[in-house]
C-alpha positions as CSV (number, residue, x, y, z in Angstrom):
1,X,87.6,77.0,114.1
2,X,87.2,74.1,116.1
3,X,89.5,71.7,113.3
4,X,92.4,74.7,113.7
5,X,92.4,74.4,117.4
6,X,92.2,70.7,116.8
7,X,95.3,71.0,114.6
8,X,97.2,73.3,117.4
9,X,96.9,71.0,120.1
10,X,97.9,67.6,118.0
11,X,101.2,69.9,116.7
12,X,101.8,70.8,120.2
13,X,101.8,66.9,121.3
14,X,103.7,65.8,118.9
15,X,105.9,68.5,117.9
16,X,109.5,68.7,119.5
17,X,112.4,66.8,121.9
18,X,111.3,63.0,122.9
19,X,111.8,64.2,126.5
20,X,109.7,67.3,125.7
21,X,107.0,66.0,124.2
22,X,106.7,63.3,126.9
23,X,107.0,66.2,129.7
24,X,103.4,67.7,127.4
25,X,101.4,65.1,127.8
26,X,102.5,64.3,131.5
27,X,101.5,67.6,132.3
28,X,98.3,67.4,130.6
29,X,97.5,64.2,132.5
30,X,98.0,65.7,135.8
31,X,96.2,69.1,135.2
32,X,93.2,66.9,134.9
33,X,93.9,64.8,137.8
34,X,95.3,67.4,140.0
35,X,92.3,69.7,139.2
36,X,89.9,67.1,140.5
37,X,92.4,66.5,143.7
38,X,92.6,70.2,144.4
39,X,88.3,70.4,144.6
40,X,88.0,67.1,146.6
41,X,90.6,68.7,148.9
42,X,88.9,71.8,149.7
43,X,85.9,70.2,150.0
44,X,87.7,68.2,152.5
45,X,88.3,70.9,154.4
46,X,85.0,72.4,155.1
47,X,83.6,68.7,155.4
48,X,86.1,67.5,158.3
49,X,85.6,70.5,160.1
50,X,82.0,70.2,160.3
51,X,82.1,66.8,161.1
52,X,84.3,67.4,164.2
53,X,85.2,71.3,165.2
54,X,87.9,73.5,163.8
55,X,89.8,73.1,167.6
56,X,89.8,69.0,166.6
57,X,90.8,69.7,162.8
58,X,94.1,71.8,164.5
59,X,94.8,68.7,166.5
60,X,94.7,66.7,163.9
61,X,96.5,68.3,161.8
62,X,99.3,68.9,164.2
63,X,99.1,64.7,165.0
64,X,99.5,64.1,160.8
65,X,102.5,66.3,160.5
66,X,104.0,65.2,163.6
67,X,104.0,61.7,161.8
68,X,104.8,62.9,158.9
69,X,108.3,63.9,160.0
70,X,109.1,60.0,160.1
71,X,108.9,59.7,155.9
72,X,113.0,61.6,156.3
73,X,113.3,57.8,158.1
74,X,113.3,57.0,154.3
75,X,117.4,57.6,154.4
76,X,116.4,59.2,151.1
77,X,116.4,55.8,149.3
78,X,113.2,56.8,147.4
79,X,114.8,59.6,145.8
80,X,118.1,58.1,145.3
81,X,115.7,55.0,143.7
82,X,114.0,57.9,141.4
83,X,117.7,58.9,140.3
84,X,119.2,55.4,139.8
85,X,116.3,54.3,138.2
86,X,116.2,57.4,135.6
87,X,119.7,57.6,135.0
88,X,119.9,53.8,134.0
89,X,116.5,54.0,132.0
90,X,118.6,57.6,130.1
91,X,121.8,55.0,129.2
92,X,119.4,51.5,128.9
93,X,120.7,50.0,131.7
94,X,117.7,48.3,132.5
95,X,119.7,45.2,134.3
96,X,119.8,46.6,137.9
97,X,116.2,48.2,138.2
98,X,114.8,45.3,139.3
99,X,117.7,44.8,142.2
100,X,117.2,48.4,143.7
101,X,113.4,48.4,143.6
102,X,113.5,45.1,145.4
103,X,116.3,46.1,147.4
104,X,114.6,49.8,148.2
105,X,111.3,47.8,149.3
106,X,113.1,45.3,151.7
107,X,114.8,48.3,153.7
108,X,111.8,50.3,153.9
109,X,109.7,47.9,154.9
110,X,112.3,47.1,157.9
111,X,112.8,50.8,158.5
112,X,109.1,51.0,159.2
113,X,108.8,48.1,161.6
114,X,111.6,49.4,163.5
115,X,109.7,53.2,163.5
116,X,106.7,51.8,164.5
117,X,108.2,49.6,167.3
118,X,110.2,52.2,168.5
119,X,108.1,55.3,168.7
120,X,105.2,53.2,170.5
121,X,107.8,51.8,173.3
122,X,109.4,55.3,173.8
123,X,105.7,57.6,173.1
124,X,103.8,55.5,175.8
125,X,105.4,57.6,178.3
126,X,104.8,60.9,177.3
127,X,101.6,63.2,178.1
128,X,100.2,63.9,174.0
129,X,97.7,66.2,175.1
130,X,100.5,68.2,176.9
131,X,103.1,68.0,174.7
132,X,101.2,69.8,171.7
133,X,99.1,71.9,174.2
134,X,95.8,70.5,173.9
135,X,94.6,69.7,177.2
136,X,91.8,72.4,176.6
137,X,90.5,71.0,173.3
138,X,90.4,67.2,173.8
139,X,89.0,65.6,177.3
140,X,90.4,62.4,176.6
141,X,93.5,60.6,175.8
142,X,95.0,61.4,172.7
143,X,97.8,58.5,172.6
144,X,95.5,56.0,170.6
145,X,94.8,58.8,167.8
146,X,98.4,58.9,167.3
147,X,99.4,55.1,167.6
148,X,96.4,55.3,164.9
149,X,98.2,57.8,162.6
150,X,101.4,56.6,162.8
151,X,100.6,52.6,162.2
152,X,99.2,53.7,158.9
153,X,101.6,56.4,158.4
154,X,103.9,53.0,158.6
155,X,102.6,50.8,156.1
156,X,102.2,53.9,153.7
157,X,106.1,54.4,154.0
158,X,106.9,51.4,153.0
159,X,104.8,51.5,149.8
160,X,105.2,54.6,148.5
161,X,108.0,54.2,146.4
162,X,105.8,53.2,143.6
163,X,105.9,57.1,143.4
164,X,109.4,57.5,142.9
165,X,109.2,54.5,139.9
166,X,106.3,55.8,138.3
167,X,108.3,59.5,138.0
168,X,111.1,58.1,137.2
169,X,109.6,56.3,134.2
170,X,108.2,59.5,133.0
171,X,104.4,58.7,134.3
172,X,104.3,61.1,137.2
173,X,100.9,61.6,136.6
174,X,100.3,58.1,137.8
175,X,101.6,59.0,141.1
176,X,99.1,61.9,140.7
177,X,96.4,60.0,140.4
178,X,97.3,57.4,143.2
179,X,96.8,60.5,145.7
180,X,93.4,61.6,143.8
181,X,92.2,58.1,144.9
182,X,92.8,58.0,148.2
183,X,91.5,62.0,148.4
184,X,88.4,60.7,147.0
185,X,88.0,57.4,149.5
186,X,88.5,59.7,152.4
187,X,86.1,62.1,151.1
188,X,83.4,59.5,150.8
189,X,83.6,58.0,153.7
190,X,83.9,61.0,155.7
191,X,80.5,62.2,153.9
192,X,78.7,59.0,154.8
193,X,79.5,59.3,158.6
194,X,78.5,62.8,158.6
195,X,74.7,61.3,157.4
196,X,75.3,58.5,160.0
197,X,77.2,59.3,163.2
198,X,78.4,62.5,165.4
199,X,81.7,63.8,164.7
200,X,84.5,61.2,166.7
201,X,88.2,62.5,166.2
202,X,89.3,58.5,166.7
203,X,86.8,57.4,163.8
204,X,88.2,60.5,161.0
205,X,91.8,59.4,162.4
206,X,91.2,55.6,161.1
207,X,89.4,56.9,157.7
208,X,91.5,59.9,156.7
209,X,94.8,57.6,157.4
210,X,93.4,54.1,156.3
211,X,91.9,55.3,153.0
212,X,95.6,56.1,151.8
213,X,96.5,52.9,153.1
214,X,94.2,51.0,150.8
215,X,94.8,52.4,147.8
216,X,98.6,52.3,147.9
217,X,98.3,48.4,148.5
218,X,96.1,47.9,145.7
219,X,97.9,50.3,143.4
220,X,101.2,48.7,144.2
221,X,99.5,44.7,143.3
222,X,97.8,46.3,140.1
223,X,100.9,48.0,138.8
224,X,103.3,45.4,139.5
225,X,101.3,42.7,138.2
226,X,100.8,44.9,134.9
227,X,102.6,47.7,133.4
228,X,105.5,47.5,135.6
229,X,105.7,43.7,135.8
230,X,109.7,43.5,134.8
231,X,110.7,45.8,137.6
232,X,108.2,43.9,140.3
233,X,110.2,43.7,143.9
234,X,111.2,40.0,144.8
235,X,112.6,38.4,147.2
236,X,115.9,36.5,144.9
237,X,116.3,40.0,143.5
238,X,117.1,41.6,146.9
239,X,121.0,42.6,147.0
240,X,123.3,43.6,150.0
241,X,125.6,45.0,147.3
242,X,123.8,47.8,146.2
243,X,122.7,48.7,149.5
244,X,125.8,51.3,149.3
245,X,124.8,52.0,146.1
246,X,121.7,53.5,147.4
247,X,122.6,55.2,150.4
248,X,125.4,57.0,148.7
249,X,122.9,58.6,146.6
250,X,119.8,58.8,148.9
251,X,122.2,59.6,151.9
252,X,122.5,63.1,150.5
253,X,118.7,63.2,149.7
254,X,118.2,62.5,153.8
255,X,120.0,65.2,155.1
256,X,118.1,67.7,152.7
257,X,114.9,65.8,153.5
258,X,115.8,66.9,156.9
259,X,116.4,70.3,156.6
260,X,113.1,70.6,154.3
261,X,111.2,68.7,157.1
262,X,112.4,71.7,159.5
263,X,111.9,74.2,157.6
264,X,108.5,73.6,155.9
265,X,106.8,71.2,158.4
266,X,107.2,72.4,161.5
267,X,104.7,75.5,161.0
268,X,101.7,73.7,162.8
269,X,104.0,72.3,165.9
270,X,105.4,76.2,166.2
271,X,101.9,77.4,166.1
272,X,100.2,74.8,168.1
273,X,102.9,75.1,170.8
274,X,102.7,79.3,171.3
275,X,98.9,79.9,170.4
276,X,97.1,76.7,170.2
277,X,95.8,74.2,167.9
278,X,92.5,76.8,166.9
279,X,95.5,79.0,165.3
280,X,96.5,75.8,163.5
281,X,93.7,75.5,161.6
282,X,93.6,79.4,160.8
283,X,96.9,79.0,159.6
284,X,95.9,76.0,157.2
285,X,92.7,77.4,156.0
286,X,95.3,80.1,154.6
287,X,97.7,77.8,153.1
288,X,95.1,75.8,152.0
289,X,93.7,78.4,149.3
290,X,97.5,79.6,148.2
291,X,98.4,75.9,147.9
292,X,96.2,76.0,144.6
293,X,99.4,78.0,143.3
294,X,101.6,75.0,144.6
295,X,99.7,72.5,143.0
296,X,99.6,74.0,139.8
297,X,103.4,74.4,140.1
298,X,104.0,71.1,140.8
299,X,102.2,69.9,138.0
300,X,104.9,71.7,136.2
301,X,107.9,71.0,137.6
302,X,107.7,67.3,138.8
303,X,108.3,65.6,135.5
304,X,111.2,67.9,135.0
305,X,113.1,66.0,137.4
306,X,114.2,63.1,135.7
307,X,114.0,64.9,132.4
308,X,116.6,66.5,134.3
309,X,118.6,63.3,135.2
310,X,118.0,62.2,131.8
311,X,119.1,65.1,129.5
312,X,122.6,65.5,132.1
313,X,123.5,61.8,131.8
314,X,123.0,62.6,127.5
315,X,125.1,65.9,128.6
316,X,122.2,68.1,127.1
317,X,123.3,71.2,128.6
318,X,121.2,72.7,126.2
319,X,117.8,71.4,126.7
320,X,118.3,72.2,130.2
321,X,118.8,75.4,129.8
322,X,115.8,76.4,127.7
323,X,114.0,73.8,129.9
324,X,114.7,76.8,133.3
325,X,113.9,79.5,131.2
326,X,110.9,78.3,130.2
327,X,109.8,77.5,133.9
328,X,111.8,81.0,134.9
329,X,108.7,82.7,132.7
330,X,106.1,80.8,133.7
331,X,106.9,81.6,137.8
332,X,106.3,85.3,136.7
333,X,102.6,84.6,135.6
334,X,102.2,82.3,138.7
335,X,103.7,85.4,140.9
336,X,101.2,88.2,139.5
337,X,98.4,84.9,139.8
338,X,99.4,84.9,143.9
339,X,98.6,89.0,144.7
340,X,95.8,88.1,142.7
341,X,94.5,85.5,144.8
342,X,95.8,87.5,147.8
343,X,93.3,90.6,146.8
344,X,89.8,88.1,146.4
345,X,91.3,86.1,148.9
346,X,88.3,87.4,152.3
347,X,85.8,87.2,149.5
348,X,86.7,83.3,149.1
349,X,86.9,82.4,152.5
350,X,83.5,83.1,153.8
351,X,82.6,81.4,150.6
352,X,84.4,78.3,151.2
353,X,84.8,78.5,155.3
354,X,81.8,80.6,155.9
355,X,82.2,82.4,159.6
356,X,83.3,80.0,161.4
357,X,87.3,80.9,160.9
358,X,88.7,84.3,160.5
359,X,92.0,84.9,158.6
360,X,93.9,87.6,158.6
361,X,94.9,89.8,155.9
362,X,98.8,89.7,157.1
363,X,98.5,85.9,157.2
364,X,97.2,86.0,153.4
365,X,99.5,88.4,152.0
366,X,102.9,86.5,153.5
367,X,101.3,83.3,152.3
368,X,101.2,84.9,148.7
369,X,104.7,86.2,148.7
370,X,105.9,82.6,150.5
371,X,104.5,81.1,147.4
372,X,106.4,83.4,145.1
373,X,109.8,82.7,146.6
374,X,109.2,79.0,147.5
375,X,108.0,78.3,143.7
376,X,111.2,80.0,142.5
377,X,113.2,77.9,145.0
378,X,111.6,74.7,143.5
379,X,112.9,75.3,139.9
380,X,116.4,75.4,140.7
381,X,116.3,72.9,143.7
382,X,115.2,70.7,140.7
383,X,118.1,70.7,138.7
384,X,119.8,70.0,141.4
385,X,117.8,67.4,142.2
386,X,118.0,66.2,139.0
387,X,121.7,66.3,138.3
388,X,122.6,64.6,141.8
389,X,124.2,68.3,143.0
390,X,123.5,68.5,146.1
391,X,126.0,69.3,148.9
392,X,125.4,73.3,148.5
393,X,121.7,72.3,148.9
394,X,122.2,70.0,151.7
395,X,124.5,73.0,154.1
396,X,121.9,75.8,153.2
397,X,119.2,73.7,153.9
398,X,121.1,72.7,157.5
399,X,121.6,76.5,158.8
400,X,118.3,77.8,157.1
401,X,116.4,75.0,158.9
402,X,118.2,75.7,162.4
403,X,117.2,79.5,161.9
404,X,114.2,79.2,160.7
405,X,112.4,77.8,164.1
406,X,113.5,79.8,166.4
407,X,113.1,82.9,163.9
408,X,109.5,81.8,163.8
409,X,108.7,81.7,167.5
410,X,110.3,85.3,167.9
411,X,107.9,86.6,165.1
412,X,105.0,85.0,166.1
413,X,105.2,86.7,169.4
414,X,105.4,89.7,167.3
415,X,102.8,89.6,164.5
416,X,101.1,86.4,165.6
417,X,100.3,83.4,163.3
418,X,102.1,85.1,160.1
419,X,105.1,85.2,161.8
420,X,106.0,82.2,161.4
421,X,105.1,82.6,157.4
422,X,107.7,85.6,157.4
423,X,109.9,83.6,159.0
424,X,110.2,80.9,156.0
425,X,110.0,84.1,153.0
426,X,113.4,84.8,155.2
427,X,115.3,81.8,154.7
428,X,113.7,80.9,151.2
429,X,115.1,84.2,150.0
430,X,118.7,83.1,151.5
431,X,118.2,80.0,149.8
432,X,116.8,81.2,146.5
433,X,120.0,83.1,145.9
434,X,122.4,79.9,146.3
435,X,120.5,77.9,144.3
436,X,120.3,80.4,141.5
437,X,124.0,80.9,141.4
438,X,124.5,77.0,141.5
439,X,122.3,76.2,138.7
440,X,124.1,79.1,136.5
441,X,127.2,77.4,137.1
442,X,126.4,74.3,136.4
443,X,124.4,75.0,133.4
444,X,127.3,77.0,132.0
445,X,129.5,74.0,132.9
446,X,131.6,76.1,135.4
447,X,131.1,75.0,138.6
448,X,134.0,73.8,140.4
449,X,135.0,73.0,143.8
450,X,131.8,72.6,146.6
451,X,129.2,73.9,143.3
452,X,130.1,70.2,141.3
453,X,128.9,68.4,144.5
């Protein structure tokens, strides 16, 4: 028995396309690594909030996002890097990889010394606790947690593109892996100070954003100085000339970056702003659990993305094809998986959260459809990803995003904190059906006009 499973999984390896067989064992990889990251995170959870209070975890929360809005500062040069770098690794064009990773470094790392300098001369004057409607929650000054947050935020930026490389070389489950090490540095240190000092928001500010910090840096020295020596970012390899290069393709990726930044991210400041940052974490705890879906998803679909790029620069409208369909019947499993989860899901929380958060059922069941439409969203925003299609993507994004707040705040006042879930099923739905219609088109090689853009 065991030799004929044995003989299964070695076939399964080793049998088909190159670019399948490499998407396999990718996946494999990062089920492992993922599997670990999803625990450590939802151990997180419950550990951070006992370490400060669930009011503090809402403000923190609502800080880290806040900060995380500068990453669309990026111009979209990591993805367009992901894309160059795929589609000239697809054709063996290996001369100019080493120009735009050097190149891509050298602007982000200016970008984010001109963000940092920027927001601290202009955010001195505001009132933080005000603004995100915490003067309730935190006695004192909240300006030094978010100078904090967004120094490391900073130097984070400007390393992560070792991310977009290691996809784009078809070792996504690298970048996994990266983010399982800083998950588990957090963790550890988060744990210690629980056994050693009362909860301090300033001190779980400097861990949870430092630990990141520290493993990008080394992971960038280690990988450059290894594996992926011959694309290492130097100085004499920086070049003005492909500057445009870059921001043709990643120009496109900003604006969509954009509208993804309004309409996924701006949940907690919507929530935090009408009922508070307790609501915040209510609304996290929730997303938290459904995320499991996400992850597993993502696992998926992430090295399809330059297997993507690759098999449309070898004009494989085929593999393609059959690539959707495959991930077309795995959404189905992952959708009846979601009202699954949605029907255990009170049983789990007091489990994992105990009593000191209540989440309602509403909350829980739009989360589990959100997950269903969002998921089928990501397949086909993926091809298009992949194929460098992206002006359809770029206007719905625009109008869905500029609907999308204002929907939320009207709901909320309706239904409370799902409102603003319902809000986003809304315009994913809108979005779904372009994207669908695109991909079709393109797949059958049909698409003219505004769908070949």
């Amino acid at each position: 028995m065991i030799s004929f499973l044995r003989n299964k999984v070695q076939i399964f390896l080793n049998k088909g396309h190159e670019r399948s067989l490499k998407l396999k064992r990718n996946i494999i990889y990062s089920f492992l690594i993922k599997g670990l990251s999803v625990l450590i995170s939802f151990l997180l959870v419950r550990l951070t909030i006992n370490y400060i209070n669930p009011v503090q975890y809402g403000v923190w929360l609502t800080i880290s996002v806040l900060v995380a809005w500068m990453n669309t500062f990026d111009i979209g040069l990591s993805n367009g890097l992901r894309n160059k770098m795929a589609h000239a690794l697809a054709l063996n064009q290996k001369q100019d990889i080493a120009k735009y990773v050097s190149t891509t470094y050298a602007l982000l790392c200016l970008i984010s010394l001109t963000i940092f300098l920027v927001f601290y001369c202009i955010g001195s004057f505001f009132n933080w606790n005000q603004l995100l409607n915490i003067n309730s929650a935190i006695s004192y000054d909240i300006w030094p947690v978010v100078i904090i947050t967004l120094g490391a935020f900073c130097i984070q930026f400007a390393l992560q593109p070792i991310n977009s490389i290691l996809i784009a070389t078809h070792q996504p489950f690298k970048s996994s892996l990266i983010l399982l090490l800083g998950q588990s540095l957090t963790f550890i240190v988060i744990y210690l100070l629980t056994l050693t000092t009362s909860g301090n928001l300033i001190t779980l500010v400097i861990v949870a954003s430092g630990s990141p910090v520290i493993v990008y840096l080394l992971t960038n020295i280690y990988l450059f100085s290894t594996d992926l020596k011959e694309y290492a970012p130097k100085f004499k390899f920086i070049d003005k000339a492909i500057i445009k290069s870059l921001l043709k393709v990643g120009g496109a990726f900003f604006f969509i970056q954009m509208g993804a930044l309004i309409l996924y991210e701006t949940d907690n400041i919507v929530i935090a702003r009408t009922l508070g940052p307790l609501e915040v974490t209510t609304f996290n705890i929730a997303y938290k659990y459904f995320s499991i879906l996400i992850v597993i998803f993502s696992i998926i679909i992430t090295p399809y993305w330059s297997a993507f790029t690759d098999a449309y620069a070898k004009k494989d409208m085929e593999w393609i094809r059959g690539s959707v369909n495959k991930m077309r019947k795995f959404w189905i499993f992952l959708s009846i998986l979601a009202l699954g989860l949605y029907f255990i899901a009170g049983f789990f929380y007091k489990i994992w959260i105990g009593r000191a958060i209540t989440v309602p059922s509403l909350l829980s069941f739009s989360i589990a459809i959100y997950v269903i439409v969002q998921t089928w969203q990501v397949i086909h925003a993926y091809v298009l990803n992949g194929v460098g299609k992206l002006r359809m993507q770029l206007i719905i994004l625009i109008v869905t995003g500029v609907i999308n707040i204002p929907l939320s705040v009207f709901l909320i006042k309706q239904v409370g904190v799902a409102g603003t879930v319902i809000a986003n099923i809304i315009v994913m739905i809108i979005m779904d059906i372009f994207f669908t219609y695109q991909c079709r088109l393109i797949i059958e090689q049909k698409a003219k006009g505004i769908w070949d853009k």
